[in-house]
C-alpha positions in Angstrom: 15.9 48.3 8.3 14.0 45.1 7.7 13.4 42.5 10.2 13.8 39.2 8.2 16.1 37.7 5.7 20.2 37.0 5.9 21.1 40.3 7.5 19.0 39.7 10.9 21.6 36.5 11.6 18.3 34.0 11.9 19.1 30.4 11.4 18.9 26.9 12.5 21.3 24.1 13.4 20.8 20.7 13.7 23.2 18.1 15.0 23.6 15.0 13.6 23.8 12.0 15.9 26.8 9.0 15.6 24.5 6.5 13.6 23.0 8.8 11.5 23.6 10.0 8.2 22.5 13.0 6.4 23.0 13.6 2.8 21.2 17.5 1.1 20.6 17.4 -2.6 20.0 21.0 -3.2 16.2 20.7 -1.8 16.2 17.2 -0.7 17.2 15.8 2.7 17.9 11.9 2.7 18.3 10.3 6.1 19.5 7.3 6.7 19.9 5.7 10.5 19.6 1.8 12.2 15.8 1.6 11.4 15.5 2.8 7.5 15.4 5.5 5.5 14.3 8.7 4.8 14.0 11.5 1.9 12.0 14.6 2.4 11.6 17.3 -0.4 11.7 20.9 0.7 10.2 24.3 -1.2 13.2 25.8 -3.4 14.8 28.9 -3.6 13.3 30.3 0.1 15.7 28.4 2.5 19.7 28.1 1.9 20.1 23.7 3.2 24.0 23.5 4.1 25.6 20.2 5.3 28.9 21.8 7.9 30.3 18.2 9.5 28.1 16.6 11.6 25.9 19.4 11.2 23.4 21.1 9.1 22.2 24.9 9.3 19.2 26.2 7.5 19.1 29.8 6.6 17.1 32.1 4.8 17.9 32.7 1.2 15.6 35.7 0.7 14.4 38.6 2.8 10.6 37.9 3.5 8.9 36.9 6.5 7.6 33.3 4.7 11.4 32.4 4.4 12.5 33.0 7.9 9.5 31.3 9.1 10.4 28.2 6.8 14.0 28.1 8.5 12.2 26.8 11.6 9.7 24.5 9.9 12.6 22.4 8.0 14.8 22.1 11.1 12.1 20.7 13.1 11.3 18.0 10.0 14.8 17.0 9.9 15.2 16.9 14.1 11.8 14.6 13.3 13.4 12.6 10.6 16.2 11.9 12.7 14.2 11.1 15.9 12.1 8.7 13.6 14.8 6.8 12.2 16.9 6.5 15.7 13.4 5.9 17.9 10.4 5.8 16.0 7.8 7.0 16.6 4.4 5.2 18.2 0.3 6.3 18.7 -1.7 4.6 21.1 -5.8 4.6 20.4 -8.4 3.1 22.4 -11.2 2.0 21.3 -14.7 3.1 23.2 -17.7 1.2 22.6 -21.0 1.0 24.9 -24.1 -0.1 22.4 -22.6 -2.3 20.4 -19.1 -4.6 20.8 -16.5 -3.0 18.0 -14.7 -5.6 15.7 -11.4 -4.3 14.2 -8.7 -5.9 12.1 -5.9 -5.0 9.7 -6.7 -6.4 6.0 -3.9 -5.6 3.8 -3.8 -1.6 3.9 -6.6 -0.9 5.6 -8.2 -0.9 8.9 -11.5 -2.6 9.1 -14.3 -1.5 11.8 -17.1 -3.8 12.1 -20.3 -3.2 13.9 -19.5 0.1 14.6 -22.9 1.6 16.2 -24.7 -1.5 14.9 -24.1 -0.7 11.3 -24.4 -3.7 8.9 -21.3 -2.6 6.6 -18.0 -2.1 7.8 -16.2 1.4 8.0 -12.6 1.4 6.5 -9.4 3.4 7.2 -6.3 3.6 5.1 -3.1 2.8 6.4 -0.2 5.1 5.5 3.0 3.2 3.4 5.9 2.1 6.0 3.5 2.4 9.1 2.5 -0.8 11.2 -1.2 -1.0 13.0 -1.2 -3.8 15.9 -4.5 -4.6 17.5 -5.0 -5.9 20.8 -8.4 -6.2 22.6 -9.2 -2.5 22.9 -6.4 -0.8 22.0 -4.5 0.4 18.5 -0.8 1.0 18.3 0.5 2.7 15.3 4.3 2.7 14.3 6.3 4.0 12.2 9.7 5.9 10.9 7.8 8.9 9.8 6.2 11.1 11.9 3.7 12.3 9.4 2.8 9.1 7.8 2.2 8.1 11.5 0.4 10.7 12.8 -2.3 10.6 9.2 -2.7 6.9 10.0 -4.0 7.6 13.3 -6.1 10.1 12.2 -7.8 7.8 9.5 -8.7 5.6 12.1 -10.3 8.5 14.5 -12.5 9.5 11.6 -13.7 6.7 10.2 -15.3 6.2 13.5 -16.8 9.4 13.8 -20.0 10.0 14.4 -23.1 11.9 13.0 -26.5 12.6 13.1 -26.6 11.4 16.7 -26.0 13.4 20.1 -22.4 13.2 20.9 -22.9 13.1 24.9 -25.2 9.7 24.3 -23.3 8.4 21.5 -19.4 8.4 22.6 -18.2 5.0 21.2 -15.4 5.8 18.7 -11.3 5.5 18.4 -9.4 8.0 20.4 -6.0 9.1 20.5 -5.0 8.8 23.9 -1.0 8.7 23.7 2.1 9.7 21.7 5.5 8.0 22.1 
């Protein structure tokens, strides 16, 4: 008796909110809601995508482990797709600086950090398409639709300013992500 695949039952539903609408494509999910659009690609032939009213269920279309796992993993991209359309979805950084005052600015689509440590050339991080970076003072806000495109932008920033070669309990001027929204 196996433990995964269509016999065991295991699947996911996801309601869709008034406002909202949800179209599957055999592996593609398009969402469309007050603040844009969305279309997200999923791996064929491991999880059955069926749209029931104002519902969709995801099921397993094969008997391994990987697909039942997968069931869970695209319900909780489309809850996120949904959420991101309806909501949004927001980062707050801070920006940490004790040696040397930090200059950052958005130029086209990228983040540039000046004077980071002292250094004489500016550090650069790339901006994700469809996400929005406001600066104020000492703190970074990052908005957007999509949760991942979101979430990478943010962590562009953190890296850019991290640092080496230097003793991280001296040194702790940087970008930090501080809250999610």
């Amino acid at each position: 008796m196996s433990n995964t695949g269509k016999d065991t039952g295991i699947e996911r539903i996801v309601e869709i909110p008034e406002g909202t609408e949800v179209r599957v494509d055999s592996s593609v999910i398009h969402v469309k809601g007050k603040n844009g659009e969305i279309s997200k690609e999923f791996r064929k032939g491991y999880v059955d995508i069926v749209k029931e009213g104002n519902r969709v269920i995801f099921r397993p279309a094969i008997d391994k482990k990987e697909a039942v796992a997968l069931v869970g993993t695209y319900a909780s991209h489309l809850k996120n797709m949904i959420k991101g359309l309806n909501e949004g979805f927001e980062y707050k950084l801070r920006v940490v600086y004790a040696h040397f005052p930090v200059k950052i600015e958005v130029k086209g689509d990228k983040v540039v950090i000046s004077n980071f440590l002292g250094e004489r050339s500016p550090r650069n991080a790339s901006i994700c398409e469809g996400v929005r970076v406001d600066i104020s003072k000492e703190e970074i806000t990052v908005k957007g639709i999509d949760k991942e495109k979101v979430g990478q932008t943010a962590a562009n920033i953190e890296r850019a300013t991290k640092i080496k070669r230097k003793d991280r309990r001296v040194f702790q001027d940087g970008v930090y992500l501080v809250r999610r929204i």
